[in-house]
C-alpha positions as CSV (number, residue, x, y, z in Angstrom):
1,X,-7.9,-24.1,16.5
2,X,-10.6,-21.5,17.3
3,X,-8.9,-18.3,15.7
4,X,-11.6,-16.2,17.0
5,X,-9.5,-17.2,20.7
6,X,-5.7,-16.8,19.0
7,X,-3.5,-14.5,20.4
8,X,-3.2,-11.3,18.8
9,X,0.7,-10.6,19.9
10,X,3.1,-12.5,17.6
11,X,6.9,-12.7,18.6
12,X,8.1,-13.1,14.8
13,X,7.4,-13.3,11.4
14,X,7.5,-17.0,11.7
15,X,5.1,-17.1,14.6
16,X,2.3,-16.8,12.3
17,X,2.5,-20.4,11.6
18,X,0.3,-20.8,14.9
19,X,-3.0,-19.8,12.6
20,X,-4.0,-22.4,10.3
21,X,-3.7,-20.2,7.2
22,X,0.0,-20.2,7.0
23,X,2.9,-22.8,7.5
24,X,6.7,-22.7,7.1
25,X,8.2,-24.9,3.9
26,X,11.8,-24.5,2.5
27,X,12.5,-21.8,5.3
28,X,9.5,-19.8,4.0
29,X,6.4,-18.4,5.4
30,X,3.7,-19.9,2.9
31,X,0.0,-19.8,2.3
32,X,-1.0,-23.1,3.9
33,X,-5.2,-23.2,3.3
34,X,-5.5,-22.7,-0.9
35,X,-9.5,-22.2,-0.5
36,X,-8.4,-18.3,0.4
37,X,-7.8,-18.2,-3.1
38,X,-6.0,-15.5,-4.9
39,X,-5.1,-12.0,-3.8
40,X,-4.5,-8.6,-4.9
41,X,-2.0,-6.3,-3.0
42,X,-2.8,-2.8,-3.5
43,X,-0.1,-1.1,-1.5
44,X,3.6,-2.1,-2.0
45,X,6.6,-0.1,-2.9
46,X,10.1,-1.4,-4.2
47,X,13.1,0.8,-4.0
48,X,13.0,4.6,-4.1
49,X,15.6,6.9,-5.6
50,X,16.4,10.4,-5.0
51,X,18.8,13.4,-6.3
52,X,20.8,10.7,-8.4
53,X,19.7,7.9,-10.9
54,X,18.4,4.7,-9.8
55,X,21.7,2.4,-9.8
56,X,19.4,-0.9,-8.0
57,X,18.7,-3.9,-10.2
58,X,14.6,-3.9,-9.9
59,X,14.8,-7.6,-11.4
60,X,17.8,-9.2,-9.2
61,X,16.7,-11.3,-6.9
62,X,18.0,-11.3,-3.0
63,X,18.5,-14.3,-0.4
64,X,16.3,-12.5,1.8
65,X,14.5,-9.0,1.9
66,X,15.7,-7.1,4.2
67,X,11.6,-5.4,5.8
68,X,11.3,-2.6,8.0
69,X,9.5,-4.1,10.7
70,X,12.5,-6.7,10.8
71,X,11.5,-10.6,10.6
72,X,12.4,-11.3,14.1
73,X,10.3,-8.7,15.2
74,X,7.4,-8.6,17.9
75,X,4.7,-7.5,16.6
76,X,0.5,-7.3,17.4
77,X,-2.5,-7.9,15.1
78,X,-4.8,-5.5,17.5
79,X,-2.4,-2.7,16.8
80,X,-1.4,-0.1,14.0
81,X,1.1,-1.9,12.4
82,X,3.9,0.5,13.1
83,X,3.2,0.6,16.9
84,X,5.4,-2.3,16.8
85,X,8.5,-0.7,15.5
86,X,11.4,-0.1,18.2
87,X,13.2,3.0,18.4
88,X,16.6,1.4,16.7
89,X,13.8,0.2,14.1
90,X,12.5,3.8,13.2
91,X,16.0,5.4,13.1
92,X,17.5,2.7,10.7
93,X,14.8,2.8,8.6
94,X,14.2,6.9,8.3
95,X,18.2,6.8,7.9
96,X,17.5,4.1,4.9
97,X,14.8,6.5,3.1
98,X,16.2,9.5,3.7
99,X,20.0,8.8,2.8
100,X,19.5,5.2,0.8
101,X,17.5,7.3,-1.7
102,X,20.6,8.4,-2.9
103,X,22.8,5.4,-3.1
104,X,22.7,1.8,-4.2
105,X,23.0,0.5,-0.9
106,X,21.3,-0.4,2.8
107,X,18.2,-2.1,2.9
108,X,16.6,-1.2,0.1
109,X,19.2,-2.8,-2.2
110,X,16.8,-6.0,-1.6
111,X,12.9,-4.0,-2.5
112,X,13.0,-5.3,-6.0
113,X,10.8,-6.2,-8.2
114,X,12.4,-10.2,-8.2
115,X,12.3,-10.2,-4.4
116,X,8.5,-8.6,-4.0
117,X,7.0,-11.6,-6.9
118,X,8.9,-14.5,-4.5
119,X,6.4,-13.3,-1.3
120,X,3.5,-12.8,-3.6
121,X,4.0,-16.3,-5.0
122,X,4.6,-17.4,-1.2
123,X,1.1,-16.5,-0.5
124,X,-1.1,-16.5,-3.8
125,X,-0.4,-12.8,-4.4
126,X,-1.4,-12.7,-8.0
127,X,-1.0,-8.9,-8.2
128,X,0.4,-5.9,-6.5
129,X,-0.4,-3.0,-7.4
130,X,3.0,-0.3,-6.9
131,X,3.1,3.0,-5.7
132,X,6.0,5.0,-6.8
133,X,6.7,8.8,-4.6
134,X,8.2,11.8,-6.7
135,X,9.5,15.0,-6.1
136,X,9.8,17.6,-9.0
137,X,13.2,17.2,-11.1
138,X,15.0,15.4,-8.3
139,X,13.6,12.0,-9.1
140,X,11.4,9.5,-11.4
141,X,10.6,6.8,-9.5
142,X,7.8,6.3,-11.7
143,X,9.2,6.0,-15.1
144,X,11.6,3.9,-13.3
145,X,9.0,1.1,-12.2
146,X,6.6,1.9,-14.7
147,X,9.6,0.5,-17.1
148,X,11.2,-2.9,-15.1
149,X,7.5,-4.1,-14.7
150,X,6.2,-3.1,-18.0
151,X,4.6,-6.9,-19.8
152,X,4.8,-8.2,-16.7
153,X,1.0,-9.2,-15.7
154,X,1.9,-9.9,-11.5
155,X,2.2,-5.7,-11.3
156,X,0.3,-3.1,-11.8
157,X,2.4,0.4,-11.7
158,X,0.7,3.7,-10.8
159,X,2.3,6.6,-11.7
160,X,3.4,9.8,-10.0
161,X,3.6,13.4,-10.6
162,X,4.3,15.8,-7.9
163,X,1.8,18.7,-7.7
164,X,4.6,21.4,-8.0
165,X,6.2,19.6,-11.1
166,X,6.1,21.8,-14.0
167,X,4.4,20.1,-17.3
168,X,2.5,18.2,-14.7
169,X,-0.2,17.4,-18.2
170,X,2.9,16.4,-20.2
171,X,4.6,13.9,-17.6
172,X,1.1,12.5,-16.6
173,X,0.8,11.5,-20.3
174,X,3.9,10.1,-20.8
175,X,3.3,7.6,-17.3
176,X,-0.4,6.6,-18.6
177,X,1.4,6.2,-21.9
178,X,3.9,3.4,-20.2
179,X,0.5,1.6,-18.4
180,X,-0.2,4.0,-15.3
181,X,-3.7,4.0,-14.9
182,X,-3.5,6.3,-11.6
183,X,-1.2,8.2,-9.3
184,X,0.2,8.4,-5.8
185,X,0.0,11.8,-3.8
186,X,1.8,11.4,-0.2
187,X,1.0,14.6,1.4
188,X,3.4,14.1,3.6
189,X,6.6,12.7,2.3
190,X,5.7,15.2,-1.1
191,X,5.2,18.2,1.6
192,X,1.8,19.2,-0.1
193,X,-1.6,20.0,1.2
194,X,-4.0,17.1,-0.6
195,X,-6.6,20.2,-0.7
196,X,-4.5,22.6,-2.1
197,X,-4.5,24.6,-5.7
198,X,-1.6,22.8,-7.1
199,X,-3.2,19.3,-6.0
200,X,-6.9,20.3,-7.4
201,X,-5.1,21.0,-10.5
202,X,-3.5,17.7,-10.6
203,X,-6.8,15.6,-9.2
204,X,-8.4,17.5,-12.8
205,X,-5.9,16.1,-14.7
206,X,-6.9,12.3,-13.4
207,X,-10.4,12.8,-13.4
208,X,-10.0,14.0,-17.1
209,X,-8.1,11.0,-18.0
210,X,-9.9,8.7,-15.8
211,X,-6.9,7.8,-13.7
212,X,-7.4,6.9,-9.7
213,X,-6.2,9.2,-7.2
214,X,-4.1,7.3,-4.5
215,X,-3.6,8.8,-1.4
216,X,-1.2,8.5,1.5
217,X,-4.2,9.4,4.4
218,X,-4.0,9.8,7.9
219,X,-1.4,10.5,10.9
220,X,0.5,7.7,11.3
221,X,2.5,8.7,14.3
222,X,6.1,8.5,13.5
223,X,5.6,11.4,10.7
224,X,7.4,15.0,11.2
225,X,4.6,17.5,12.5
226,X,4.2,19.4,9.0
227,X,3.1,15.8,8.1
228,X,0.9,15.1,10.8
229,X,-0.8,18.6,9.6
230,X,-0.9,17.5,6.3
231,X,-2.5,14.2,6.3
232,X,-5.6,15.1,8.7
233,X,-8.4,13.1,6.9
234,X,-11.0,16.3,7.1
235,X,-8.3,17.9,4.8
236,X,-9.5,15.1,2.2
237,X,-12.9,15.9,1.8
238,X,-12.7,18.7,-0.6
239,X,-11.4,17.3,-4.1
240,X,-13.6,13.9,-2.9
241,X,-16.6,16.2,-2.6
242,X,-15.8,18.2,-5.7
243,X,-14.6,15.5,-7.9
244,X,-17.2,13.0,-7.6
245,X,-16.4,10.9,-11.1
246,X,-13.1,10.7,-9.9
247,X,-12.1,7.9,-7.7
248,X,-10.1,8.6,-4.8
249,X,-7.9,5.8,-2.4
250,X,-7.5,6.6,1.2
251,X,-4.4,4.5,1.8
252,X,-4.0,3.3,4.9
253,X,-8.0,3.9,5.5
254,X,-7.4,6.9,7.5
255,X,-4.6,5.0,9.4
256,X,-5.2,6.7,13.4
257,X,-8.2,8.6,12.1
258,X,-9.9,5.4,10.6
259,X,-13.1,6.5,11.8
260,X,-13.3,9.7,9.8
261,X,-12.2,7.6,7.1
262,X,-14.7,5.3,7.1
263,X,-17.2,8.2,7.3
264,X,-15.6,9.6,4.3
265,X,-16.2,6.4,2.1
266,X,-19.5,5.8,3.7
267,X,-21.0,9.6,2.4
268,X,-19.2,9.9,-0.7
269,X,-19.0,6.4,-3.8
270,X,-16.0,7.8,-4.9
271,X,-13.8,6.7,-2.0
272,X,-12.4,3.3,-1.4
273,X,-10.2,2.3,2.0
274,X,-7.1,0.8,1.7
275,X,-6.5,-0.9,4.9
276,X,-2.9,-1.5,5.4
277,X,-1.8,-1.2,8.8
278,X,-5.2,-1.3,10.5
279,X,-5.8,-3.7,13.5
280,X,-8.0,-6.5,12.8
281,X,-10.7,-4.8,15.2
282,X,-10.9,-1.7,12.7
283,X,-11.1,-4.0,9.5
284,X,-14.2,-5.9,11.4
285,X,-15.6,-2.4,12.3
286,X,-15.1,-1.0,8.3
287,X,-16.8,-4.6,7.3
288,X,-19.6,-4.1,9.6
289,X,-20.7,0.1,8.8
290,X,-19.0,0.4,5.8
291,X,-19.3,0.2,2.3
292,X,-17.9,-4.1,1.5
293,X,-17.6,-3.7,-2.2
294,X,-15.0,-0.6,-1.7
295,X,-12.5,-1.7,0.7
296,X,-9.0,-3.1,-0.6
297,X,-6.1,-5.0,0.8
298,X,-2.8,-4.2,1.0
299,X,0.2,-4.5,2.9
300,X,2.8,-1.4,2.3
301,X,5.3,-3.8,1.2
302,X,8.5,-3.6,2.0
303,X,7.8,-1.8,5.1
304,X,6.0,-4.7,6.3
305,X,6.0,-8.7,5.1
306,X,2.6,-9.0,3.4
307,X,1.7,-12.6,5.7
308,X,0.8,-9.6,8.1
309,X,-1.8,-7.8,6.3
310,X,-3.4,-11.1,5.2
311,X,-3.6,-12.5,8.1
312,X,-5.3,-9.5,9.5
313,X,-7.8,-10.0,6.8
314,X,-8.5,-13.5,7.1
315,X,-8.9,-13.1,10.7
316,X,-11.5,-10.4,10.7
317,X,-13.6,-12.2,8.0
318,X,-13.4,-15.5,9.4
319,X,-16.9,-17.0,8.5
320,X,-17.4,-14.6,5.8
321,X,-16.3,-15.8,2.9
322,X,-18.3,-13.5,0.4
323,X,-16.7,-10.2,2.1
324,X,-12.9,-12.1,2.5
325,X,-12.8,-12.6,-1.8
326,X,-14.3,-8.6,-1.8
327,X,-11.6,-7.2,0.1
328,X,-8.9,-9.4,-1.4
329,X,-9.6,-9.6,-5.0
330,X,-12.9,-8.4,-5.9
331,X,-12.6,-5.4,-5.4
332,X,-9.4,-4.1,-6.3
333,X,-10.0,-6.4,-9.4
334,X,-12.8,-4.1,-10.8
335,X,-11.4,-1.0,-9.8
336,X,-8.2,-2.0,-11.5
337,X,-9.9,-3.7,-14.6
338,X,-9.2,-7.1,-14.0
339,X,-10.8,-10.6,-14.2
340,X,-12.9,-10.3,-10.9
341,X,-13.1,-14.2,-10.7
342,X,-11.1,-15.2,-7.5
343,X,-10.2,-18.4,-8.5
């Protein structure tokens, strides 16, 4: 099979079987070519909770995981990723988030810890890095996490302090002290400018503590309008530009304004691109005029089954091995202090 010829329109999960990197065993989607070598996920999520206690069992472990872009869904490799939701998609899963976050049921009942180590061992995932959202008093999804994972070597947990929380220095403290060794800010779900007062004050903190600044970046086009205001890349250049010993994520690489992104990382060494949900004809353009030794994997897990996001990846550095072990391991290996040795 020539995969530069395949098909970039998939009409399930399982489909991806039709590239030679993957193949179905036990009623799984597996890893089916083990020269890819091992991977690091730098964008997944488990279950969030909201207004009341988290009452989910992080470490049970589910049949099946219940994604947002459902299994048996069509979806397209030459697309942002959430282009392929359908209206009944978006509705059940913004109804999931908004109201699930305050009970121990819907789909996130199955975004545990157990349930995200059975995909990663699926397809050589040896680490995933997770990416917990707060709100002040109302939540701590971090200590949460930062606890059910903590001695356990397949995650790494970040940690996360809203910018309007008060005893921001004392909270951030207490997550580094349980293993976070940075933060996630989502501008848009967190309702805060990522160039604002309160946010500078918080990106001092990191930089202080030498803690990575992860950030939800870029319109995605299913957000509310504040957050479409919110996450315009250009509002992302201030704390990168003023901060420039403190390292800063663009999650999602800019997601619909990639190419700002990528202009972002190539004028500042501070910025990496995460490139979760980006086609496989925006990885290739990143590869070829961007910065290879600061661009990341990941896959936004659950929203999306991390085959997806690899096989993105794999398609767009077909023939370019040296650049496919950067982006999947390398990388995110030295940024996070790991072994950097793929294999």
């Amino acid at each position: 099979m020539c995969v530069h010829d395949v098909s970039m329109k998939f009409e399930d999960l399982q489909a991806l079987t039709r590239l030679p990197y993957f193949k179905r065993e036990d009623g799984r989607l597996k890893l089916a070519d083990p020269s890819i070598g091992k991977t690091i996920d730098f964008h997944t999520h488990l279950s969030l909770s909201y207004v009341r206690p988290n009452r989910i069992d992080l470490h049970r472990l589910h049949p099946e995981t219940q994604y947002y872009l459902p299994s048996e869904r069509t979806f397209y490799l030459d697309r942002y990723l959430n282009q392929s939701f359908s209206k009944e998609d978006l509705a059940r899963l913004k109804r999931d988030l908004v109201l699930g976050g305050m009970t121990a049921g819907g789909m996130r009942l199955t975004h545990t810890a157990a349930n995200l180590a059975r995909d990663m061992e699926d397809l050589n995932i040896k680490h995933s890095v997770l990416l917990p959202i707060d709100f002040p008093w109302i939540s701590d999804n971090a200590g949460t996490w930062l606890k059910t994972v903590k001695d356990d070597p397949r995650f790494i947990c970040y940690g996360s302090v809203h910018p309007y929380s008060g005893r921001r220095e004392e909270r951030l403290d207490r997550q580094r002290a349980l293993g976070a060794t940075g933060v996630k800010v989502h501008p848009n779900i967190q309702i805060v400018a990522p160039e604002g007062k309160r946010s500078m004050g918080l990106y001092h903190l990191c930089d202080e503590r030498r803690m990575v600044v992860f950030w939800h970046c870029g319109p995605v086009g299913i957000e509310p309008v504040h957050g479409k205001i919110l996450t315009q890349v250009r509002r992302y250049e201030k704390p990168i530009r003023e901060l420039p010993h403190c390292t800063f994520v663009l999650g999602h690489a800019g997601a619909l304004q990639n190419d700002q992104a990528l202009e972002l990382a190539c004028r500042y060494e501070n910025v990496y691109l995460e490139i979760s949900g980006q086609s496989v004809e925006h990885i290739r353009d990143m590869i070829a005029r961007g910065p290879t030794d600061r661009i990341v994997f990941g896959t936004d897990w659950p929203w999306y089954h991390q085959a997806i996001g690899l096989a993105k990846v794999l398609l767009a550095t077909e023939g370019h091995e040296q650049v496919r072990q950067k982006i999947l391991y390398g990388n995110a290996a030295r940024l996070l202090g790991l072994d950097a040795r793929a294999n």
